[in-house]
N, C-alpha and C positions, 0 to 999 in steps of 0.2 A: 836332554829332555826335548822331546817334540814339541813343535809350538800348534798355535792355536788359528783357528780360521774362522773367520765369518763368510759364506759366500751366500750373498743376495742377489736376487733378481728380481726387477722393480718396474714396475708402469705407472707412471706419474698422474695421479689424475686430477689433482689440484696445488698446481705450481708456488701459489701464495702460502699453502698449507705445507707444504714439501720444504720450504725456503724456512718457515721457523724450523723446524727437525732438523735441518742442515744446520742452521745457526746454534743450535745449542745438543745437537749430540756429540760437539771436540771435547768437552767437559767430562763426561761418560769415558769416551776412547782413551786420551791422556792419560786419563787414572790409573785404566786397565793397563798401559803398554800397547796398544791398539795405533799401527800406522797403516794408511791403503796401501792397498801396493796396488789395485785397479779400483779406479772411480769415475763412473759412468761408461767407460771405453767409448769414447768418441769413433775410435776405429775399428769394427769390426765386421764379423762376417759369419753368419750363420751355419755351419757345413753339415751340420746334423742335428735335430728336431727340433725344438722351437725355444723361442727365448725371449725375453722380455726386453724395454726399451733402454735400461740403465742396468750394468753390472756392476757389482763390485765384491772387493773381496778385501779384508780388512786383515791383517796379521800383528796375533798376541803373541807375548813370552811364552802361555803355554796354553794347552787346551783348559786347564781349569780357570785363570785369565778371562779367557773369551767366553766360559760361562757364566763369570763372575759382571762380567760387564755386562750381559745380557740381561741379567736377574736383577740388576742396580738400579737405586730409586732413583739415581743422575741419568742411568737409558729411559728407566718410565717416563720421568719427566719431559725427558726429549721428546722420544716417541709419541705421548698424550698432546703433542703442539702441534703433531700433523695430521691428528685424528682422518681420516677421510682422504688425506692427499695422496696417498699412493697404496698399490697393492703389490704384495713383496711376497718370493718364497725366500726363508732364509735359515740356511744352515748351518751350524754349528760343528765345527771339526776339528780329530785331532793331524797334526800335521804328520810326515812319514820321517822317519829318521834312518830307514835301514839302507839295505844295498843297494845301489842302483844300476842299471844298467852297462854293462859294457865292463 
């Protein structure tokens, strides 16, 4: 079964507001099976069109997981504590399982 992705891109724009949403979305994620595997990337580099200040990308058991976690009154509730603090595009994906290269 293919797993599940969250990939955001994020502009902070009120840091105090940002910092509750961090503190209480691990409650949300754990539940799912939701671990980062990029958060914030400190190191990067733009090489084609445009990107926001903070990435990440979050990986579930499975894509229904990662919708399950989306739609959860533990995310709303997160969510609803940063009201204002950041602007995010964030997608929701199923991961690839088949053949790969080479």
């Amino acid at each position: 079964m293919a797993k599940g992705y969250w990939i955001a891109a994020v502009d902070v724009q009120n840091p105090d507001a940002y910092k509750n949403y961090v503190a209480a979305n691990g409650a949300a994620f754990a539940k799912f099976g939701g671990r980062f595997l990029v958060r914030g990337g400190p190191r990067r580099e733009v090489v084609e069109g445009k990107s926001r200040a903070r990435n990440v990308v979050l990986e579930f058991p499975s894509y229904e997981a990662a919708l399950a976690c989306w739609s959860s009154p533990e995310y709303k509730a997160a969510k609803a504590k940063q009201e204002g603090g950041a602007v995010a595009d964030i997608v929701v994906i199923e991961g690839y399982d088949g053949q790969q290269p080479g």
